[in-house]
N, C-alpha and C positions, 0 to 999 in steps of 0.2 A: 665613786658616787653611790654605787650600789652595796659599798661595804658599808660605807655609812650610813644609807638609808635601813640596815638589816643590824646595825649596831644599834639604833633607835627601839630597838625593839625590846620583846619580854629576855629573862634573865637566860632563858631557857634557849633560846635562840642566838642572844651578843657569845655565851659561853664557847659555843658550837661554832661561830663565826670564826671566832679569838684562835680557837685551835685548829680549824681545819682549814681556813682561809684566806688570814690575814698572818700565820705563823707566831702568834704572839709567844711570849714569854712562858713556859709552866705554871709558874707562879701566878701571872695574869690570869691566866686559863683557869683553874682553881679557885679565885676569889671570886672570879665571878660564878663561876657552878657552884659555889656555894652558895649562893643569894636564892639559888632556885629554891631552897627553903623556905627565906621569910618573904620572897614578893613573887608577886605575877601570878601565873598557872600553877607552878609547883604546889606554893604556899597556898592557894586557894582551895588546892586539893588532901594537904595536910588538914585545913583548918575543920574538913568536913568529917572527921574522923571518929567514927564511935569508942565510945567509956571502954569497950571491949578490945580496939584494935583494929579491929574491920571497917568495911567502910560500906555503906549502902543497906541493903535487905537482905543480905546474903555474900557467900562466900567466891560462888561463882556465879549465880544467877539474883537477881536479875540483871542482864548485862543491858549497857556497860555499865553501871556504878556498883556491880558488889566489888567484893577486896582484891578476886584478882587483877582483873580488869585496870582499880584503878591503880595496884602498883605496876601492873603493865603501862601506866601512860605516866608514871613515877620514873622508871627507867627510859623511854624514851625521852622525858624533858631532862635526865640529869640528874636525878637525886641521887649523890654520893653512898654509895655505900656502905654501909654500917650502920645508915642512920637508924634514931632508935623508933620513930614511928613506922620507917618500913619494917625490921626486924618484929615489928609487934602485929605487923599487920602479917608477917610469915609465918607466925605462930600460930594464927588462925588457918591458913593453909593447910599446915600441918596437923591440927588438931581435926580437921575436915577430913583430910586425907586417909588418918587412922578410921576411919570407917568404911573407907571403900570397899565397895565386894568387887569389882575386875579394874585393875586401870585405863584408861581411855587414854590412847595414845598422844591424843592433842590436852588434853588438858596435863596430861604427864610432863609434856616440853611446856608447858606455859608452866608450870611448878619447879622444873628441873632448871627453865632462864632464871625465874625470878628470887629464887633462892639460893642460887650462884652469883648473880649478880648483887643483892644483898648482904654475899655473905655468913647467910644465918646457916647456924651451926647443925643444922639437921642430921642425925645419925643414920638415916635412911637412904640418905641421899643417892647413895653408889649401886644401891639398889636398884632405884627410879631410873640409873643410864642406864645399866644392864637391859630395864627394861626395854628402855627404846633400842637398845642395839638389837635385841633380838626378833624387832617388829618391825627393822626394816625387810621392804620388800627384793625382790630378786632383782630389779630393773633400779636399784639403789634408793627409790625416793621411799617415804613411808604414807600408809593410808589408815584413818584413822574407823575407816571398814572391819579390817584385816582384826578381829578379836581373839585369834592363835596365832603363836609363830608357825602352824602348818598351815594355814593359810597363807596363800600370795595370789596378790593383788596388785594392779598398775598403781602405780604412786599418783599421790593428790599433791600438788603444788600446795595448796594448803597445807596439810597436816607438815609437807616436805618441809617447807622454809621454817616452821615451828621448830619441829626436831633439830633444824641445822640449827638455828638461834641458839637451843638449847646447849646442844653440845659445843657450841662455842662459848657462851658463858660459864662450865661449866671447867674447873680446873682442881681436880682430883684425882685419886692412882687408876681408875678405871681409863685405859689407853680404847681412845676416840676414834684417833686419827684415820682411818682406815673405812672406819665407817662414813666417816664427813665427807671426805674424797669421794666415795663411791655415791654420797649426794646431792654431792656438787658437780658431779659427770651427769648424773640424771638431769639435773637442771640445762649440762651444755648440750645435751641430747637435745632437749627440747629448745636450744637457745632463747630459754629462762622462760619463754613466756606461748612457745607454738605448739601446736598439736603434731605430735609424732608424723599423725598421718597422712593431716592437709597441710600445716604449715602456716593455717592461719591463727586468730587468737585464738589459745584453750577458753581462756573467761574471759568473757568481754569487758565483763567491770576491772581486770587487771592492767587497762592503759589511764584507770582514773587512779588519785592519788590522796585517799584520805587523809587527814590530818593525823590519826592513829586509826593505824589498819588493822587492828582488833584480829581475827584469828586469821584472815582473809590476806593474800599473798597478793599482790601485785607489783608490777615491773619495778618502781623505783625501790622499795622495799627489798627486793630479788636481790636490784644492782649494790645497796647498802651493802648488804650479807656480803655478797662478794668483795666488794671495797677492802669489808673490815678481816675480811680472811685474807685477804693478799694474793687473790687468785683472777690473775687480768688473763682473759683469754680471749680471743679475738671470736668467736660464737659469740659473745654478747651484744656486737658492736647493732645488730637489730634491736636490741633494748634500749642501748641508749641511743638511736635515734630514734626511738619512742618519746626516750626525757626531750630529746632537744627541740622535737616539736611542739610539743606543749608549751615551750617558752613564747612568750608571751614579745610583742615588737618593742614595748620598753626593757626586752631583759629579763624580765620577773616571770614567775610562776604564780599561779592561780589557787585560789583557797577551791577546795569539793564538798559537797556534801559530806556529812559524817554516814558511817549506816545506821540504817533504823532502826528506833530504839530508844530509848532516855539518855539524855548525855547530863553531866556533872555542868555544864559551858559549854559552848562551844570557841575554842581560843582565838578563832580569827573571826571577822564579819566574810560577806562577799568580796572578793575583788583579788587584790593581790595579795600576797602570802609572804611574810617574810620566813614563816614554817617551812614552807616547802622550798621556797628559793634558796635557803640556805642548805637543804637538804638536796636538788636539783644539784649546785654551781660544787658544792662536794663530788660528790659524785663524776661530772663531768671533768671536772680540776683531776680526779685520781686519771680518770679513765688518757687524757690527754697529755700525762706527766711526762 
């Protein structure tokens, strides 16, 4: 009943369903992540696209609708890779990029996901991991403080879950592995979501669960990353009795606020989510296998 009632939904979410829940076919899986182009969210978000490539007032700011941003919520609904309005919107990236005077660690991994996960052909690229390899911190996580590799700084859950995204998107000769591992220990250090030192939340906001978590790290987001690396470790098991609580007595997960800010849409109303419920019964389905 609950698969069906989350099959009802945008293309963005039946696609995510098909694969992760219901075991459909490859082939199923595919036709339908394709659709995320001409209908729903996806396509609402292509349709708004400037003569340039970009999308909004800017490249990075104003968030959330300049370009990164909205190909960050491009990759989270699904938009296959290659496609040619995202490729056009990395171009803009990159051509931004070429001006930087220092790289900023979190925008780095928001550059280094979105242009691995695209695809786009950027000659720079191996460059950009180097960078973060060498910014991470000694306690493994990375901070986006930290403006030398001689400086070290305790890691930001934030800037950390960034970098890992990245370098897991990221499939090039520059060898990762070494470094993900030593940020993904940081994370069971903290059992993804506690303070070192008391053991209770580090961010409070990190037990709510936006629809897109923009630069900002929290617990279900944490759990995904893990998911999708393949690293179950029983430290986590505090996180996701985080997700299981928030489920809701019918089953379902709850739509959150967005953070503040101007949004493109917002894709759910109030109430129940089939965004997150599908993103929640994921998650719990790996964790319980």
């Amino acid at each position: 009943m609950t698969e069906q009632w989350l099959l009802e939904g945008d293309p963005a979410v039946r696609w995510r369903v098909l694969r992760d829940l219901t075991g459909a076919p490859a082939a199923s899986v595919d036709r339908e992540r394709q659709r995320v182009a001409t209908e729903g969210w996806g396509a609402r978000l292509l349709a708004v696209q400037n003569p340039d490539g970009g999308w909004g007032e800017g490249v990075y700011s104003p968030k959330w609708t300049s370009t990164t941003y909205t190909l960050l919520r491009l990759i989270w609904l699904g938009l296959p890779p290659g496609h040619p309005a995202a490729l056009r919107g990395c171009e803009q990236l990159w051509q931004w990029q070429s001006g930087w005077r220092a790289p900023e660690t979190c925008i780095v991994s928001l550059l280094v996901r979105i242009t691995s996960h695209f695809r786009f052909p950027a000659p720079r690229l191996d460059e950009l991991v180097m960078h973060l390899l060498e910014r991470q911190q000694s306690d493994g996580g990375w901070n986006c403080k930290s403006k030398s590799a001689a400086v070290d700084l305790h890691g930001s859950f934030h800037t950390t879950i960034l970098a890992l995204e990245a370098l897991s998107a990221y499939d090039g000769p520059v060898r990762t592995g070494e470094a993900s591992e030593r940020g993904r220990e940081f994370f069971l250090r903290h059992k993804l979501y506690q303070s070192h030192r008391t053991g209770a939340v580090a961010i409070p906001a990190s037990v709510r669960f936006p629809a897109f978590p923009e630069w900002h790290f929290d617990v279900l987001r944490g759990l995904e990353y893990f998911r999708s690396s393949g690293v179950r470790d029983e430290r986590l098991s505090d996180a996701i009795s985080i997700v299981q609580q928030a489920r809701k007595k019918n089953g379902r997960w709850s739509t959150y606020a967005p953070y503040a800010g101007k949004q493109w849409f917002r894709i759910e109303p109030p109430g129940d989510s089939r965004w997150n419920t599908t993103r929640a019964l994921t998650v719990l389905n790996w964790w319980n296998f």
